[in-house]
BANU-297227 format. One record per residue (C-alpha): x, y, z; residue in one letter. Coordinates in pm, 1 decimal, decimal comma, m for minus. Example, Ala and Ser with C-alpha at 12.3 -4.5 7.8 and 13.67 -1.06 7.14 Angstrom:
2
1230,0	m450,0	780,0	a
1367,0	m106,0	714,0	s
//
This chain:
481
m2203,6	355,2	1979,9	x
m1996,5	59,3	1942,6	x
m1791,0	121,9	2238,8	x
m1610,1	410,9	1992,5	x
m1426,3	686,5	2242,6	x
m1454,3	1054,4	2121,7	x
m1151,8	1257,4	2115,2	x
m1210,7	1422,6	2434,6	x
m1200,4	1131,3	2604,1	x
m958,5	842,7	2749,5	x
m576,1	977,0	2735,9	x
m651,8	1297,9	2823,7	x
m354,0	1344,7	3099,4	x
m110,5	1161,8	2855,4	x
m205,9	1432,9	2593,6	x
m143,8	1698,2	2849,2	x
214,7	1532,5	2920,3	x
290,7	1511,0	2600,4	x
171,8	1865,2	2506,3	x
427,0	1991,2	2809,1	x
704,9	1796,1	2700,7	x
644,4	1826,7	2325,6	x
451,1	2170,2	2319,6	x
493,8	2235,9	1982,9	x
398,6	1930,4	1815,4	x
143,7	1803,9	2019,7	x
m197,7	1922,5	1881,9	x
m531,3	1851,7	2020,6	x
m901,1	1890,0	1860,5	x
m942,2	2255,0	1871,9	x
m694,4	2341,7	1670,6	x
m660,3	2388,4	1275,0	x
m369,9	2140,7	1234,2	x
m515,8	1908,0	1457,3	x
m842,0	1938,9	1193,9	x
m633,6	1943,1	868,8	x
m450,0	1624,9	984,5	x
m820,1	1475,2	1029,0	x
m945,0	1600,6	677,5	x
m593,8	1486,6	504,2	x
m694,4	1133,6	473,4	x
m783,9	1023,1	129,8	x
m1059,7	750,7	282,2	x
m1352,8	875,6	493,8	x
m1323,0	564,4	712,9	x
m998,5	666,0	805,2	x
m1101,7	1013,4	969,3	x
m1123,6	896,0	1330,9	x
m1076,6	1106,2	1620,1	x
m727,8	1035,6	1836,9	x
m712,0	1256,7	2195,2	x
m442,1	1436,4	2034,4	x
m185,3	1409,5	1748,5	x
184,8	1433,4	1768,3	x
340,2	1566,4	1464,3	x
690,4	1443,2	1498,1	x
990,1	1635,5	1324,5	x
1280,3	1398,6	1363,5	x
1340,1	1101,2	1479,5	x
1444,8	1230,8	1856,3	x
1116,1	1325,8	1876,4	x
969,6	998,1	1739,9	x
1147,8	861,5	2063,0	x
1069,3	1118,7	2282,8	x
656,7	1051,0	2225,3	x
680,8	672,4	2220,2	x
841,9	686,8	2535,5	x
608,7	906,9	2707,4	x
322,3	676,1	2535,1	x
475,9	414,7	2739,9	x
447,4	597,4	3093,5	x
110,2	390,1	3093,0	x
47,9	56,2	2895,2	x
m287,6	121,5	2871,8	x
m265,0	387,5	2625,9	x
m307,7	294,0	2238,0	x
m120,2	465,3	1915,4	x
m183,3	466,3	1577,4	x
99,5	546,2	1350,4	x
48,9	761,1	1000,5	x
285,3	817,9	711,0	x
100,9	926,4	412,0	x
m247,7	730,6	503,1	x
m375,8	506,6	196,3	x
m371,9	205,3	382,2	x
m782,9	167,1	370,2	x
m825,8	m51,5	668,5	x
m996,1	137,3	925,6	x
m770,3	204,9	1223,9	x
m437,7	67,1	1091,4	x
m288,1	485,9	1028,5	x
m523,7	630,9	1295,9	x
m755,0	607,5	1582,0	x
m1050,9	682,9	1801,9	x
m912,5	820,8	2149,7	x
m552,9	691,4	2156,0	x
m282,7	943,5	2040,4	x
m202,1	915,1	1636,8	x
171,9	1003,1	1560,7	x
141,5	1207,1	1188,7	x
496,9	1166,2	1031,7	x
359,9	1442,1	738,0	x
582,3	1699,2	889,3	x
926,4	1436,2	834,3	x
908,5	1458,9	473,3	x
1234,5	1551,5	385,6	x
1421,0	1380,3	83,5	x
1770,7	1491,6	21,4	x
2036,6	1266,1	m257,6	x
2363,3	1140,9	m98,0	x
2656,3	1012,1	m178,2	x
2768,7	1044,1	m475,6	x
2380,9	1035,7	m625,9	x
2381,6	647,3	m511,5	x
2103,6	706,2	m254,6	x
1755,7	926,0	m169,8	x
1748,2	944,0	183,6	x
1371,4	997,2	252,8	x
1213,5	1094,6	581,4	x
864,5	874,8	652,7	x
656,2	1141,3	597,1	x
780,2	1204,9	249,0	x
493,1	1122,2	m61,7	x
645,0	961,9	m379,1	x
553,7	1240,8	m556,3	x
793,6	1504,3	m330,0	x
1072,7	1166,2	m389,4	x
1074,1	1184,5	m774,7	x
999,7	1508,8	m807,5	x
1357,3	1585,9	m610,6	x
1537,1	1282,3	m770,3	x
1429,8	1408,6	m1125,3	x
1717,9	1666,7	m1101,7	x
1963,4	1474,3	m1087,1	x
1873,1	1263,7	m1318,5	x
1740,9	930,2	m1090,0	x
1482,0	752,8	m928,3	x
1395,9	506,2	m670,1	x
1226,2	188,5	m678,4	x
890,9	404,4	m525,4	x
476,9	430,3	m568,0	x
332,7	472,3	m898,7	x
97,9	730,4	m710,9	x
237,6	1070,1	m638,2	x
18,4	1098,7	m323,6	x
75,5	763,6	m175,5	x
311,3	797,9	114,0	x
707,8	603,3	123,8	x
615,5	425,4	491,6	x
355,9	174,3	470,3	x
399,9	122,9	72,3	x
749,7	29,2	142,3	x
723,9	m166,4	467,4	x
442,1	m343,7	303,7	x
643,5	m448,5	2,1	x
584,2	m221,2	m248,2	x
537,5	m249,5	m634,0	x
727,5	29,8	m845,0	x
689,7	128,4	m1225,7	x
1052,8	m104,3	m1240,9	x
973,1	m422,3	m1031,4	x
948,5	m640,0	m1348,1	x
1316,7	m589,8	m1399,5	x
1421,8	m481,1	m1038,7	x
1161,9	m620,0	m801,5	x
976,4	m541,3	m501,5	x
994,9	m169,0	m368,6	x
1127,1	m224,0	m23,4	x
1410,7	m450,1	m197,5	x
1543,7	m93,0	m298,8	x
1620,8	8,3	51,7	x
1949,7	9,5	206,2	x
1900,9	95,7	540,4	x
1616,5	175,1	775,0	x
1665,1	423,8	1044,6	x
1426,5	340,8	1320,9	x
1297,5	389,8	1671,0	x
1263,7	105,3	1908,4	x
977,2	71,4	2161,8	x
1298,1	143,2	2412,9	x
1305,3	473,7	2252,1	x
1652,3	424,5	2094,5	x
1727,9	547,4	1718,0	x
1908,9	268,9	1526,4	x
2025,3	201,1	1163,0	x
1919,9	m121,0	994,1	x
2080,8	m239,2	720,0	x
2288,5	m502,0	530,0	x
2559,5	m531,8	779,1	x
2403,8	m351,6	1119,0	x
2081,1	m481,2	1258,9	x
2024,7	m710,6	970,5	x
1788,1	m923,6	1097,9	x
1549,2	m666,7	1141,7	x
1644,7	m498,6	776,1	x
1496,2	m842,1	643,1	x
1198,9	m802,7	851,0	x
1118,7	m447,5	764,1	x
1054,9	m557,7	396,3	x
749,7	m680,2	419,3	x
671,8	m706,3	786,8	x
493,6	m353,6	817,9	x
499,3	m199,3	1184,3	x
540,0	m471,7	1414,8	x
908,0	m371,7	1510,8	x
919,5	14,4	1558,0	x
893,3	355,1	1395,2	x
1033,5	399,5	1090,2	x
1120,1	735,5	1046,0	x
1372,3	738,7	732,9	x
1461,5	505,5	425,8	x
1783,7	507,3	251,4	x
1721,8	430,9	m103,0	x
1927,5	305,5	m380,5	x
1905,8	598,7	m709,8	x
1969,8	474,1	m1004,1	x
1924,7	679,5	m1339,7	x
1619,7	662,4	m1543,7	x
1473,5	869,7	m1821,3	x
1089,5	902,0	m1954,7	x
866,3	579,3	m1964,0	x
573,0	534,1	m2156,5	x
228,3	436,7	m2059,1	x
m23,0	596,0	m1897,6	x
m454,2	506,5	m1845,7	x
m667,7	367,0	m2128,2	x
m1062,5	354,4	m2080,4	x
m1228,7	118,6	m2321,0	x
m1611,9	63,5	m2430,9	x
m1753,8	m172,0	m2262,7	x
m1739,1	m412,2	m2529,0	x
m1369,6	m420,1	m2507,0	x
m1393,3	m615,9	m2191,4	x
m1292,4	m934,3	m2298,5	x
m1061,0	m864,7	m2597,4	x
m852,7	m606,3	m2294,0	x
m872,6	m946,7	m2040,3	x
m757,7	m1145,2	m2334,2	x
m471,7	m944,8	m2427,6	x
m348,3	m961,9	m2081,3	x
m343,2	m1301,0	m2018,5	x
m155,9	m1313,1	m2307,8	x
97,7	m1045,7	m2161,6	x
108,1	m1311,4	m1917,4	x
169,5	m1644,7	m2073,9	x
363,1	m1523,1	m2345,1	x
779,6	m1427,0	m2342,1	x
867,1	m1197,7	m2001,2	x
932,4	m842,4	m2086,7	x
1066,9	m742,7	m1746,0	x
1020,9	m353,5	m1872,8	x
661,5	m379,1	m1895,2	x
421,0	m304,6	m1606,9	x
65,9	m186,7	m1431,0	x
m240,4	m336,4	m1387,7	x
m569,6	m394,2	m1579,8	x
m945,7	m332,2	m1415,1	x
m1273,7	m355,6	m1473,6	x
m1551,5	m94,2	m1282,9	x
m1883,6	m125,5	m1228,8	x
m2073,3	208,2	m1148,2	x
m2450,3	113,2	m1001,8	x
m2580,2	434,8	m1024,8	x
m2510,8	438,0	m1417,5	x
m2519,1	67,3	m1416,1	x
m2210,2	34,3	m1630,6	x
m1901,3	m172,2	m1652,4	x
m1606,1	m5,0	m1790,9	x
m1267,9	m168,2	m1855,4	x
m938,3	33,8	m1784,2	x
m564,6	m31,1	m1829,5	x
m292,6	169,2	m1694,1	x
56,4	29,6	m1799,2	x
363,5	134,8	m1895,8	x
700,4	58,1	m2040,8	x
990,0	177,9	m1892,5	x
1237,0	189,5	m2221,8	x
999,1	336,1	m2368,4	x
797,1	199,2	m2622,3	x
512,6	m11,2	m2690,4	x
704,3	m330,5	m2661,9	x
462,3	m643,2	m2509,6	x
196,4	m341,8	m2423,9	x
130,9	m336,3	m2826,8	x
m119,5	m597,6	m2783,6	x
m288,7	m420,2	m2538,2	x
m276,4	m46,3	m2652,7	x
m468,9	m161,0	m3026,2	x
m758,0	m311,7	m2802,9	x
m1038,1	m128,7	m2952,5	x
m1316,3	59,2	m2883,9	x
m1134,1	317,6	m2701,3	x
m1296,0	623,2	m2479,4	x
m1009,1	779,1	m2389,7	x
m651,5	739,0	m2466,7	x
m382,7	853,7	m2212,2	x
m45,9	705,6	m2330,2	x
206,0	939,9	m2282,5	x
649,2	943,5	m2280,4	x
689,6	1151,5	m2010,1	x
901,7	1153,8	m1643,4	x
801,1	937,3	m1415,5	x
688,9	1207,6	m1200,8	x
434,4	1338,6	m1455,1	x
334,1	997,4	m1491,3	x
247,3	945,1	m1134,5	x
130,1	1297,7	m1092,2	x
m172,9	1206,5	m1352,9	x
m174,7	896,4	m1104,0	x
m284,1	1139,0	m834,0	x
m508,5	1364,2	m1035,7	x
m729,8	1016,8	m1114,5	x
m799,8	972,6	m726,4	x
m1148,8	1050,4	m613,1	x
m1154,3	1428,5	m558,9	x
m1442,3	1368,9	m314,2	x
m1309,5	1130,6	m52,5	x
m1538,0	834,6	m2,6	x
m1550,6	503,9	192,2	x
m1306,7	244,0	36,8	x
m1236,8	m102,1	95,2	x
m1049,9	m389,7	m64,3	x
m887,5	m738,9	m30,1	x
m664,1	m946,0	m226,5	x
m573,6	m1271,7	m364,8	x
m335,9	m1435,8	m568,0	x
m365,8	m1691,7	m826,7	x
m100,5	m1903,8	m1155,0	x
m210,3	m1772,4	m1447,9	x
m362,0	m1979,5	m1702,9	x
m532,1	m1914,2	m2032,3	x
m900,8	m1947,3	m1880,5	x
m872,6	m1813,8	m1480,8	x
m871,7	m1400,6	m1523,9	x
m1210,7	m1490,8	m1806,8	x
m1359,2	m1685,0	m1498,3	x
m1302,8	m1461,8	m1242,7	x
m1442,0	m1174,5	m1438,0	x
m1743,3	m1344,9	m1545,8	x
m1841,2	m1476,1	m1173,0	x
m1767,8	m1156,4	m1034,5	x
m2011,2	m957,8	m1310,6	x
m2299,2	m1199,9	m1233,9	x
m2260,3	m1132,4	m852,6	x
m2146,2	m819,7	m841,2	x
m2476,1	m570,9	m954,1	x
m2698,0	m789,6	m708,6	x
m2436,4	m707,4	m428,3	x
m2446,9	m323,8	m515,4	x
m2806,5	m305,7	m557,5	x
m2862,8	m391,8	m182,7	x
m2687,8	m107,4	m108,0	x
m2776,1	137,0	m381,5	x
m2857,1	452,5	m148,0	x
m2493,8	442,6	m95,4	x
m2418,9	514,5	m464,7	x
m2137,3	218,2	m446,8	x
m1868,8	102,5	m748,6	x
m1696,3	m199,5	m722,0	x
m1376,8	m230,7	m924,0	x
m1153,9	m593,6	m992,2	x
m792,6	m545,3	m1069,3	x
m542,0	m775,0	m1212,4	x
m189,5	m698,0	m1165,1	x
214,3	m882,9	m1177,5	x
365,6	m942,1	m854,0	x
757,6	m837,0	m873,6	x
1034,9	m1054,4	m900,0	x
1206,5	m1203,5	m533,7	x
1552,2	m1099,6	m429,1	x
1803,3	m1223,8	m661,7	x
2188,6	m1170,1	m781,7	x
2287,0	m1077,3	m477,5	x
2074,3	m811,4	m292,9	x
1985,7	m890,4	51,9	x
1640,6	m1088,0	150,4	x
1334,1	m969,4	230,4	x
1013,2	m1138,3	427,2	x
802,1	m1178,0	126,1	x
822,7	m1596,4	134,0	x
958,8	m1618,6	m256,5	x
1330,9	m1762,8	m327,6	x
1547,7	m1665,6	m545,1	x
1457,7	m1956,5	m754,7	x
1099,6	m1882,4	m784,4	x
918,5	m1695,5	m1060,8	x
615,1	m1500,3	m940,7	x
698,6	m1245,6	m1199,3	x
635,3	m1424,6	m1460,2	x
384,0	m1742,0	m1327,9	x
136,7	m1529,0	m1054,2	x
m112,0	m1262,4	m1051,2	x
m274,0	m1077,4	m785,8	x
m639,1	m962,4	m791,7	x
m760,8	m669,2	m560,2	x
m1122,0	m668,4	m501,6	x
m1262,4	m324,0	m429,1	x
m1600,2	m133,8	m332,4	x
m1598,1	263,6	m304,1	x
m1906,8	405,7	m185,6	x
m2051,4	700,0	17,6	x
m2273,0	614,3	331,8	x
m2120,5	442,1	648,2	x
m2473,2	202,0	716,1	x
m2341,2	13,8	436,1	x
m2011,1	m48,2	561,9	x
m2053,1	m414,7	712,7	x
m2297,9	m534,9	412,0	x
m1967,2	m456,5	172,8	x
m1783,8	m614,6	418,4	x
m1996,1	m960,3	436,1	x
m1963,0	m932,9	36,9	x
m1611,3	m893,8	m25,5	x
m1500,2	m1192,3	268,5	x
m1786,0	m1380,3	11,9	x
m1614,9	m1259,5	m314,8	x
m1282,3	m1364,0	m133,1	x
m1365,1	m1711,3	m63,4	x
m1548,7	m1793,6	m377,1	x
m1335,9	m1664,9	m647,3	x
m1063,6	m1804,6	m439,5	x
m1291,2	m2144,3	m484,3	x
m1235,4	m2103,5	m856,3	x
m858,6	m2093,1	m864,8	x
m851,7	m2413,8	m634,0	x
m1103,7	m2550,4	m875,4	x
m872,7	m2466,7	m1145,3	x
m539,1	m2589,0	m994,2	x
m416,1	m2220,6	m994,3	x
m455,5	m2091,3	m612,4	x
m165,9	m1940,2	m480,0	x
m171,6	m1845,3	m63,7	x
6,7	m1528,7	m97,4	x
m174,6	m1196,7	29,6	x
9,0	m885,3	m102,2	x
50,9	m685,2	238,1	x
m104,5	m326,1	81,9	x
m402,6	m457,4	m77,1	x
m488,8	m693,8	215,6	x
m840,1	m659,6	413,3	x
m799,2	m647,4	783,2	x
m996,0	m977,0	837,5	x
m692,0	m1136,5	593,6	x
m313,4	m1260,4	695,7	x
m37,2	m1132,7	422,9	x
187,3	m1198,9	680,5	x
73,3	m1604,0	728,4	x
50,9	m1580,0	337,5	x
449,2	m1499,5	383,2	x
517,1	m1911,8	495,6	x
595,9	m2064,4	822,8	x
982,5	m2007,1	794,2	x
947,6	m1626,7	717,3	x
600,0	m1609,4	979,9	x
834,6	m1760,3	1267,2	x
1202,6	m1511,7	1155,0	x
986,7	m1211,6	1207,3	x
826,9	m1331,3	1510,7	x
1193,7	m1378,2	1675,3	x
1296,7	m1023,3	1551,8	x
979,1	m911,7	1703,3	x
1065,5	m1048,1	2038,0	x
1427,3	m945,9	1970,8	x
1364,4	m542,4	1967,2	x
1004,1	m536,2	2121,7	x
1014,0	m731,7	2402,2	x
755,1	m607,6	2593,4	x
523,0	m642,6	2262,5	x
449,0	m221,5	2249,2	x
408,5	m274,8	1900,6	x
174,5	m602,7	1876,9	x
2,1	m492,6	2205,9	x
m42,8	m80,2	2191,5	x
m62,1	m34,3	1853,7	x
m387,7	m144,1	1783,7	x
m320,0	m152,8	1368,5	x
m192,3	m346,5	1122,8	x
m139,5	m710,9	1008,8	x
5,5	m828,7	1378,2	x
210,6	m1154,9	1434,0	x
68,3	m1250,2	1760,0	x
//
């Protein structure tokens, strides 16, 4: 159906070359790791069916697969780090061969404690829980289970960006393979073209296989995951436009939501912030929003704090997709998008009840751009700008459990997309940018990036793909041709 391949299909021979030249990494569907690869994804969409899975453990080997890949130009590769990414077929894929970095997940402190070297394989969870001994931490995922590739090739947003900035601004150098098969170090004064690229241009230039990331120290932060009555919608969306428009605290960060559950046909309103000092600080306003359910603010180690992270994903894995848009704040904009999006929102789900669906809107920060110093990225914001303190981003997500509804959810978030994104042009407040992670496949973060930024990575691209392996045979992810 749908012109899908089954795993036993297409690359077989390639498979079979790859298992003699890579015998013991090179697993195919019979066998358990093969399976528990498969299973491993968080998103049901995601479990597709490659001819056979390489699971890389070093870079050499990295280079020896995408090399033998290449024997025949036909064949197509998905590439996996830790797998949250929810767009179907941008970490895996149906027939092609999917290279699993889980077994590269190595994260060792060097020099001096100045930097985490972590393999791509690595979760955030394994990178603080390491770092914690020595008394540091990264600019990393506020998810313990979320893996370092995509998050920080995509951008990334850490419990520090208010005061440090984006993630991938934290790395120093990028060891990666090239399409060529060579291993090469990317940083501020090798390869430095493509160490812009890499933050923010996801996988359109090679294989990542390691990030070199600054440590710096850091003690216990305080937040943590409220859950108000419903009645506390509005006083919650109120306080944090207020978090917003009043003086910066660049200590304070997270993300507030609001969740509709058809099936109970409920809304409930959820914050998860913290402060990284700690204390209450700006989040005061937000913590004494009343009535409360339950009450999760903690001090604790950043690792405990994205370990709860992990415990609040969906034990049963279901079907998950989202999209994103950005928007100024103003006193009014995150009251009308909420309100439009209520109205809509049970009428969408009810079409589609059988599949037991919740839809969720978050409003989050994006971090501060590059400044003082530290080395570009491709994000699109100068120095000069202030999207820390002047935008918000809005993910737009439905989780639910039966495939058939799949392109109906679909239909209704490109809809939800282009009509709340109506309001902020209505409202003077529409911003283009598309943050990378949160992005639906049928959107263009890296468009949303600007021309000047669109056309550097295109040259890099050229530069150390020339041959276009990466736009061409790797079927996913946000592509610049």
């Amino acid at each position: 159906m749908f012109g899908v391949i089954t795993a036993y299909e297409y690359p077989s021979n390639l498979c079979a070359d790859l298992a003699l030249i890579l015998p013991n990494i090179t697993f195919f569907p019979t066998t358990p790791t093969y399976n528990a690869s498969i299973h491993s994804y968080p998103f049901l969409q995601l479990r597709l069916h490659p001819s056979c899975i390489i699971r890389p453990s070093s870079a050499k080997d990295v280079s020896t697969a995408i090399t033998t890949l290449l024997q025949n130009n036909n064949t197509k590769f998905a590439i996996r780090s830790g797998g949250h990414n929810a767009n179907t077929g941008f970490n895996n894929i149906d027939g092609g061969v999917t290279i699993d970095m889980q077994s590269m997940n190595k994260v060792e402190i060097a020099k001096r404690d100045q930097v985490v070297a972590v393999e791509a394989g690595a979760l955030w969870q394994n990178v603080y829980d390491k770092a914690e001994k020595r008394n540091l931490t990264v600019l990393g995922g506020r998810i313990g289970v979320v893996g370092t590739a995509g998050f920080l090739t995509g951008g990334g947003i850490s419990f520090f960006s208010p005061e440090r900035g984006w993630a991938c601004d934290g790395v120093i150098n990028f060891e990666v393979v090239l399409a060529n098969g060579n291993v090469i170090n990317a940083n501020a004064t090798s390869h430095s073209d493509l160490f812009v690229a890499l933050k923010g241009g996801q996988s359109n230039f090679g294989v990542v296989t390691r990030f070199d990331l600054k440590a710096f120290s850091a003690g216990p932060i305080y937040g943590g995951r409220i859950v108000f009555g419903a009645h506390a919608t509005t006083p919650l969306l109120s306080a944090y436009t207020e978090l917003k428009l009043g003086e910066y605290d660049p200590y304070a960060a997270g993300w507030v939501t609001v969740r509709y559950n058809h099936t109970a046909a409920t809304f409930t309103p959820v914050s998860i912030m913290w402060h990284t000092r700690p204390k209450l600080g700006t989040l005061r306003s937000i913590v004494e929003v009343k009535p409360q359910v339950m009450n999760g603010m903690i001090e604790a180690p950043i690792s405990e704090h994205t370990r709860n992270a992990s415990r609040q994903v969906a034990a049963n894995p279901q079907r998950t997709i989202w999209a994103t848009t950005s928007f100024s704040i103003s006193s009014t904009i995150i009251h009308r998008i909420h309100s439009f999006w209520k109205d809509v929102v049970p009428g969408i789900a009810a079409q589609y009840a059988y599949a037991k669906p919740v839809a969720e809107i978050t409003f989050q920060a994006l971090p501060a751009p590059p400044r003082n110093g530290t080395a570009p990225n491709s994000l699109g914001f100068g120095p000069d700008e202030t999207p820390e303190k002047d935008l918000v981003f809005l993910q737009i997500i439905f989780t639910f459990e039966d495939a058939a509804a799949t392109d109906g959810f679909e239909e209704a978030l490109k809809d939800l997309v282009r009509l709340i994104e109506g309001l902020t042009k209505e409202e003077g407040v529409f911003h283009p940018y598309k943050y990378l992670n949160f992005a639906a496949s049928f959107q263009d973060p890296l468009a949303s990036y600007g021309g000047i930024e669109l056309e550097r990575m295109k040259k890099v691209a050229r530069k150390y793909d020339p041959t276009g392996v990466f736009q061409t045979q790797v079927p996913g992810g946000f592509k610049l041709f």
